[in-house]
ChimeraX commands (.cxc) that place a marker at each C-alpha (Angstrom):
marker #1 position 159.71,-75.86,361.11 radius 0.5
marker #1 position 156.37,-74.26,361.41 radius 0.5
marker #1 position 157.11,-72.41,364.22 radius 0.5
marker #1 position 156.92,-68.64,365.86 radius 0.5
marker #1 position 156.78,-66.48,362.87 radius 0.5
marker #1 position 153.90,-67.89,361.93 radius 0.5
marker #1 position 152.19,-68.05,365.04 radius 0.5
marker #1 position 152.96,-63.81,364.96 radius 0.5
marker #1 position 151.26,-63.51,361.88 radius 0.5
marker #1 position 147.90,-65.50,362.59 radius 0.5
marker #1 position 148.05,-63.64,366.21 radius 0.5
marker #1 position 148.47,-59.88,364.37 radius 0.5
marker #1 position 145.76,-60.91,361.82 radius 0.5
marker #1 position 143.74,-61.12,364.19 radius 0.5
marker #1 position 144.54,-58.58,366.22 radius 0.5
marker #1 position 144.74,-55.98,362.93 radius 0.5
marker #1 position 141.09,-57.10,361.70 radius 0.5
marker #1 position 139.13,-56.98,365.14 radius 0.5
marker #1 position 140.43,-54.14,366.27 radius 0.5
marker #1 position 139.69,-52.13,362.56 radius 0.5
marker #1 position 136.18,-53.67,363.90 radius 0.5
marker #1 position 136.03,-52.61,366.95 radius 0.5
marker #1 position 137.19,-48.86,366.02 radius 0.5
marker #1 position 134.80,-48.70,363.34 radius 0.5
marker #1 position 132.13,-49.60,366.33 radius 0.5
marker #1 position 133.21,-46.23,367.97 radius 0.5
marker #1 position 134.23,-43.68,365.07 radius 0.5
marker #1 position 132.25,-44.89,362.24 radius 0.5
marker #1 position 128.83,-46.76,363.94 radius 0.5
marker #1 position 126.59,-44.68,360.78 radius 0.5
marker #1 position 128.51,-47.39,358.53 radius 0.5
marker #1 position 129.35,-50.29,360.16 radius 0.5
marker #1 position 129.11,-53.30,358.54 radius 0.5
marker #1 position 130.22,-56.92,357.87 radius 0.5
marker #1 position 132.68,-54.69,355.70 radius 0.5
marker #1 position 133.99,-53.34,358.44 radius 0.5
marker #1 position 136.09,-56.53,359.12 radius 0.5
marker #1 position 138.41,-55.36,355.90 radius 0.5
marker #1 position 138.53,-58.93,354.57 radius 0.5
marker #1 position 137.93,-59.57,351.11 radius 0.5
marker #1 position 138.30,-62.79,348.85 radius 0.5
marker #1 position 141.40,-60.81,346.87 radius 0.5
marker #1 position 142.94,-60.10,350.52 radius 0.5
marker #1 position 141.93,-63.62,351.98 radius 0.5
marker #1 position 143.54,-65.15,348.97 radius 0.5
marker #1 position 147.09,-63.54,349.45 radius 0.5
marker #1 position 147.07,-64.13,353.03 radius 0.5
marker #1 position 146.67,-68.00,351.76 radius 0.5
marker #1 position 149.22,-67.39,349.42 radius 0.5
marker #1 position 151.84,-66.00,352.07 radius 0.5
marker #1 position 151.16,-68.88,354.54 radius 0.5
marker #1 position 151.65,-71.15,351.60 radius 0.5
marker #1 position 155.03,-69.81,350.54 radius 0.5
marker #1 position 155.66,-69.88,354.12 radius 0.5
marker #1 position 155.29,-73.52,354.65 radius 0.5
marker #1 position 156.74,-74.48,351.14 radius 0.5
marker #1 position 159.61,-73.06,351.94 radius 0.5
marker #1 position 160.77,-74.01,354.56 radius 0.5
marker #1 position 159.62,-78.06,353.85 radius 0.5
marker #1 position 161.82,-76.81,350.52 radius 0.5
marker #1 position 164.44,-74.71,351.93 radius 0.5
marker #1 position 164.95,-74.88,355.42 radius 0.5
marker #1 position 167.53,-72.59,355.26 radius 0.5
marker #1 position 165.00,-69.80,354.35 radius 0.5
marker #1 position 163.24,-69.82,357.58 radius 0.5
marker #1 position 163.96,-69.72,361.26 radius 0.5
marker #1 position 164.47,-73.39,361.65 radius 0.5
marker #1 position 164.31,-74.15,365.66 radius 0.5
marker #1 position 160.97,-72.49,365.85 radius 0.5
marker #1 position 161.88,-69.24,367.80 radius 0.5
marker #1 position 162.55,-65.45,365.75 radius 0.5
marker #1 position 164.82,-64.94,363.93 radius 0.5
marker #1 position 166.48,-61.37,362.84 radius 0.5
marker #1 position 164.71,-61.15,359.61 radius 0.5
marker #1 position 161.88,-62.31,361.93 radius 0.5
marker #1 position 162.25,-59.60,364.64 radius 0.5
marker #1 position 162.40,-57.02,362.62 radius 0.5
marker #1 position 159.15,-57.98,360.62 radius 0.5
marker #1 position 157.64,-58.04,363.94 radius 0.5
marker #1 position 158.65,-54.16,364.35 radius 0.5
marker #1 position 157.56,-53.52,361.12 radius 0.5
marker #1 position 153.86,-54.74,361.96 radius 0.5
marker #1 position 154.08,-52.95,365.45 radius 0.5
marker #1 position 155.20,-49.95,363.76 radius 0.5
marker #1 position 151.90,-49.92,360.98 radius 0.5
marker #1 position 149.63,-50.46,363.56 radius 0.5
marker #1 position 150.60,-47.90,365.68 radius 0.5
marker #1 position 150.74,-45.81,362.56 radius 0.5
marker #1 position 146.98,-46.69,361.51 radius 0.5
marker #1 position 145.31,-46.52,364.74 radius 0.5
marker #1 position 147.08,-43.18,365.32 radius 0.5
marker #1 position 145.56,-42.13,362.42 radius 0.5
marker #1 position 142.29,-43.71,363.04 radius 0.5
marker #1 position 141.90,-41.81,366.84 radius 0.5
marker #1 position 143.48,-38.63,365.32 radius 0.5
marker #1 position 140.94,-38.46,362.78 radius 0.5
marker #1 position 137.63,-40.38,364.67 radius 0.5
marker #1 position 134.93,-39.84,362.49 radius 0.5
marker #1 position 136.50,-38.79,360.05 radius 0.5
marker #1 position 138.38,-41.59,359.36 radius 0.5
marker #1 position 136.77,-43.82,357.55 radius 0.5
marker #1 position 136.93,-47.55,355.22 radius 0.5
marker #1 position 134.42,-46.72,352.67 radius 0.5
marker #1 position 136.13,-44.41,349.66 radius 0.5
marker #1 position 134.05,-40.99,349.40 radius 0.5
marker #1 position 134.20,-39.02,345.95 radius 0.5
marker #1 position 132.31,-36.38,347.41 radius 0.5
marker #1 position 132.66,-34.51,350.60 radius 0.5
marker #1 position 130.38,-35.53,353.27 radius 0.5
marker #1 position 128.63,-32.78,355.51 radius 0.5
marker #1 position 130.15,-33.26,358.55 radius 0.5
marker #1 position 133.29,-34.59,357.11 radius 0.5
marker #1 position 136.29,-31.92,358.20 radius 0.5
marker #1 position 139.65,-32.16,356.27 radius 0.5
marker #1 position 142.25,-33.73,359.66 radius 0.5
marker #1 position 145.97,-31.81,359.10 radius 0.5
marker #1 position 147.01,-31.96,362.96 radius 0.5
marker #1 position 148.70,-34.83,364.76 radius 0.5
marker #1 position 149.97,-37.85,362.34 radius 0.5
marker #1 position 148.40,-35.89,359.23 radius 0.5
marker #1 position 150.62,-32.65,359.44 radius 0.5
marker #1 position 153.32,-35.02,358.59 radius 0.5
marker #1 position 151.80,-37.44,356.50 radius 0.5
marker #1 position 148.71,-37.32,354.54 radius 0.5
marker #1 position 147.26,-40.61,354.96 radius 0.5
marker #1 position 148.50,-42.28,357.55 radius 0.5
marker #1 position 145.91,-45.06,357.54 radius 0.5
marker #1 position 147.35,-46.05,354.52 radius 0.5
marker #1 position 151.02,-45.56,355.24 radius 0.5
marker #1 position 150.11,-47.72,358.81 radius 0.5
marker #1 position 148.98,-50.58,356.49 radius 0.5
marker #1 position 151.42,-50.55,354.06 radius 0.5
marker #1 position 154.27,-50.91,356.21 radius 0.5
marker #1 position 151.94,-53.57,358.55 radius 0.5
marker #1 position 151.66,-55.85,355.21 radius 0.5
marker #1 position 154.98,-55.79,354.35 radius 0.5
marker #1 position 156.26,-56.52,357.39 radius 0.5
marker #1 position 153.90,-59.89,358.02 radius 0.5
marker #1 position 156.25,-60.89,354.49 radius 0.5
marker #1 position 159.21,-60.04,356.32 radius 0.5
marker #1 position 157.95,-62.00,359.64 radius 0.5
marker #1 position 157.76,-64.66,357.57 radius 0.5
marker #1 position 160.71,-64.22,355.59 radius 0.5
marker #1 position 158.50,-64.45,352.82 radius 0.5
marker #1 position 160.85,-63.09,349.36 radius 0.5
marker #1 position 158.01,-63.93,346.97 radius 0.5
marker #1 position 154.92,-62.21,349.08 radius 0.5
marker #1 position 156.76,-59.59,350.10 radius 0.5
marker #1 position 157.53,-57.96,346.71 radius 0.5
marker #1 position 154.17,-59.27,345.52 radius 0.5
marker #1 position 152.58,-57.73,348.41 radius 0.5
marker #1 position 154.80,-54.46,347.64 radius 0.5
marker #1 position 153.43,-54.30,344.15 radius 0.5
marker #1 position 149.47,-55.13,345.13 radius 0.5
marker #1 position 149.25,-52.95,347.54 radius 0.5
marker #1 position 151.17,-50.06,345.81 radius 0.5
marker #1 position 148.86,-49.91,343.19 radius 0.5
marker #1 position 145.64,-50.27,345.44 radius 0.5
marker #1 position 146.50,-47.10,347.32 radius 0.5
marker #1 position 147.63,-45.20,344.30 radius 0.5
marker #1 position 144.30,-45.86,342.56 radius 0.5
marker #1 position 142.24,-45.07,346.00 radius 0.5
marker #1 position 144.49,-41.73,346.77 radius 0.5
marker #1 position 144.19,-40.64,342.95 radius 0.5
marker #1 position 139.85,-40.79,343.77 radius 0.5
marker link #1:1,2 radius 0.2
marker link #1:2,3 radius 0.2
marker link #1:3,4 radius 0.2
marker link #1:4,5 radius 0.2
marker link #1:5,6 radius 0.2
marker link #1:6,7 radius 0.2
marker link #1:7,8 radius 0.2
marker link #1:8,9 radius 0.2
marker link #1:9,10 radius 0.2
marker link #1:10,11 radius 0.2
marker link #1:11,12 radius 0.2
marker link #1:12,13 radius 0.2
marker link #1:13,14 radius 0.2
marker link #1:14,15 radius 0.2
marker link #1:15,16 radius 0.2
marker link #1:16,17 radius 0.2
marker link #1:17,18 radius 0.2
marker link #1:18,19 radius 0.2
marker link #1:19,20 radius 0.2
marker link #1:20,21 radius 0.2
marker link #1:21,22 radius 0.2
marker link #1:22,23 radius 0.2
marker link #1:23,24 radius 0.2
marker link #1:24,25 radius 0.2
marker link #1:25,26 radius 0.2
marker link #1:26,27 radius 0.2
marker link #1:27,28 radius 0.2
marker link #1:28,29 radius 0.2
marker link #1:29,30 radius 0.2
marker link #1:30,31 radius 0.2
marker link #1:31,32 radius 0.2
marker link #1:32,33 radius 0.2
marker link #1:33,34 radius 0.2
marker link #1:34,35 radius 0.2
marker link #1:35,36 radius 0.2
marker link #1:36,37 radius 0.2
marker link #1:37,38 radius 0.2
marker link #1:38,39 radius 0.2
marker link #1:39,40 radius 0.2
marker link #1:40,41 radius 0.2
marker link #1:41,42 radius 0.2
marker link #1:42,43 radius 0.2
marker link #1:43,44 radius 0.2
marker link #1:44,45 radius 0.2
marker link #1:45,46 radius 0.2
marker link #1:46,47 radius 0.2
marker link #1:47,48 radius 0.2
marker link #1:48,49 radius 0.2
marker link #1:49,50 radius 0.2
marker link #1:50,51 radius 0.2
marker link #1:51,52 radius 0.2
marker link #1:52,53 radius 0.2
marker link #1:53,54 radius 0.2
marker link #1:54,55 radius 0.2
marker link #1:55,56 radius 0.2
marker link #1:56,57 radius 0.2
marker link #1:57,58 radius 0.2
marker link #1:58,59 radius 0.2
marker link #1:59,60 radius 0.2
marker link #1:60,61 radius 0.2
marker link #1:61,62 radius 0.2
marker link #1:62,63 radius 0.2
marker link #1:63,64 radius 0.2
marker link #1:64,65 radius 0.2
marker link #1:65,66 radius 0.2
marker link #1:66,67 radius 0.2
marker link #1:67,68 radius 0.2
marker link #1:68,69 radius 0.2
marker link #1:69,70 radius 0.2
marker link #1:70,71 radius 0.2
marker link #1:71,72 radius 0.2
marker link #1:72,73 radius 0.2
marker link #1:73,74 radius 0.2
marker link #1:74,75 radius 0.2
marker link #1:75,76 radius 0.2
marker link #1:76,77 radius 0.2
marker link #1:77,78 radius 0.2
marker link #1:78,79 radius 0.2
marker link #1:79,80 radius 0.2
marker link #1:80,81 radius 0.2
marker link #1:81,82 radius 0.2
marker link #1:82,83 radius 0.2
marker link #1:83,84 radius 0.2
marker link #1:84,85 radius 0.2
marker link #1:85,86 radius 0.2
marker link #1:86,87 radius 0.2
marker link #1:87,88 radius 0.2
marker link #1:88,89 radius 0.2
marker link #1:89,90 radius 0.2
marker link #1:90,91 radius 0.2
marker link #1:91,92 radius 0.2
marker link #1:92,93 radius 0.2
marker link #1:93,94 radius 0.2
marker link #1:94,95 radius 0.2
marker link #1:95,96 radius 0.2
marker link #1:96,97 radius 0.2
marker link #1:97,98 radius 0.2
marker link #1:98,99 radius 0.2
marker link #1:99,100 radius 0.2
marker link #1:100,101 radius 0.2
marker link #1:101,102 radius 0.2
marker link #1:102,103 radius 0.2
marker link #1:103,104 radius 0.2
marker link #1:104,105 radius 0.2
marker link #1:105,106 radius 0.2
marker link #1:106,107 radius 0.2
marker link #1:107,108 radius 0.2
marker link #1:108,109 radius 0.2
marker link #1:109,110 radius 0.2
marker link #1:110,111 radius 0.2
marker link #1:111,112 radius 0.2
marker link #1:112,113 radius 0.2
marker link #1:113,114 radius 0.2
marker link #1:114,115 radius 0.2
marker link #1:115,116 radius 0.2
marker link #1:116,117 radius 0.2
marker link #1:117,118 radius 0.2
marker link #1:118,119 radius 0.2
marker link #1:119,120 radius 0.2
marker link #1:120,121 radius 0.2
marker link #1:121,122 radius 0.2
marker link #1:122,123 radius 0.2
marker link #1:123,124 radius 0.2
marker link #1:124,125 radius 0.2
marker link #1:125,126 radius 0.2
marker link #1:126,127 radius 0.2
marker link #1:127,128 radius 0.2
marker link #1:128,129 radius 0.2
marker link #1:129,130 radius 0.2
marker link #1:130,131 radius 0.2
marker link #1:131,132 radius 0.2
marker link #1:132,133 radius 0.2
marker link #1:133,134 radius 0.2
marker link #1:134,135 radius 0.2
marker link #1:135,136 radius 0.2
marker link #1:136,137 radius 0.2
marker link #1:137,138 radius 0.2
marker link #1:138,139 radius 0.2
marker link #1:139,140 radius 0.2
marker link #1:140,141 radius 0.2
marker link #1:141,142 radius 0.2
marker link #1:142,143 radius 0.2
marker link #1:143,144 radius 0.2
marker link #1:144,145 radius 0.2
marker link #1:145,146 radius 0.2
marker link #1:146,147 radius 0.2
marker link #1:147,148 radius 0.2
marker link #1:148,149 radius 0.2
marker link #1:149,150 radius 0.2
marker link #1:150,151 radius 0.2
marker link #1:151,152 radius 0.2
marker link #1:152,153 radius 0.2
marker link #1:153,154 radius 0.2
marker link #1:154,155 radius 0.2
marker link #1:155,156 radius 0.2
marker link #1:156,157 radius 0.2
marker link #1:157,158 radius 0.2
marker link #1:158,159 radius 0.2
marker link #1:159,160 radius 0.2
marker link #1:160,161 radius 0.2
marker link #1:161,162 radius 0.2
marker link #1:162,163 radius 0.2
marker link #1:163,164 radius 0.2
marker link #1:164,165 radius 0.2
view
């Protein structure tokens, strides 16, 4: 029961928060930090939550989840979706280097210059975009109903407060 999909999800959890790490080591060494991981006890706790409705499921409702432990569809296609957000963030992350950064600024920095070529003359913030579509498609890996418009909802209103500031 407890198969694949979740197997994905711990291995692009991992691979999502060391490698924020290990770009903040090269663009943004003036603030790196144990912050720099981009784990929280709000973000930590919904992780739980989706491994949780994972596992309750499909003890509950076999049917829900890919039952002979490969990928499904729904799987495969949450598996694009998290390819497709980190390719989206850490194009936006080299694009911008330095100037990218985790820590919210409400004034402009000195050396900070405003990034509108590559992914940002099409979207203007592609870091978040790249995360957005990376969290909802870990829900959809998991064929996770509940998370997933949860998650759609959460992290909606996280990124309209932080683009509003």
């Amino acid at each position: 029961m407890i198969g694949m999909p979740l197997n994905v999800f711990l291995v692009s959890l991992a691979f999502f928060h060391c490698s924020e790490f290990i770009l903040a080591m090269i663009f943004m060494r003036d603030e790196l930090s144990i912050k720099s991981w981009l784990l929280s006890k709000a973000y930590a706790t919904t992780m739980l939550f989706a491994v949780l409705e994972y596992v309750l499921e499909g003890w509950a409702v076999p049917a829900l989840k890919v039952g002979d432990g490969g990928m499904g569809y729904v799987s495969s296609l949450g598996l694009v979706l998290i390819v497709l957000g980190e390719g989206i963030r850490k194009l936006a992350i080299f694009t911008a280097k330095s100037n990218f950064t985790h820590n919210m600024r409400t004034a402009r920095q000195p050396k900070h210059v405003l990034i509108t070529r590559g992914i940002y003359g099409y979207v203007r913030h592609p870091g978040y975009l790249g995360w957005y579509i990376w969290c909802l498609g870990t829900q959809v890996l998991l064929c996770n109903p509940i998370c997933f418009f949860g998650f759609a909802v959460l992290a909606w209103r996280f990124f309209s407060l932080r683009i509003k500031i």
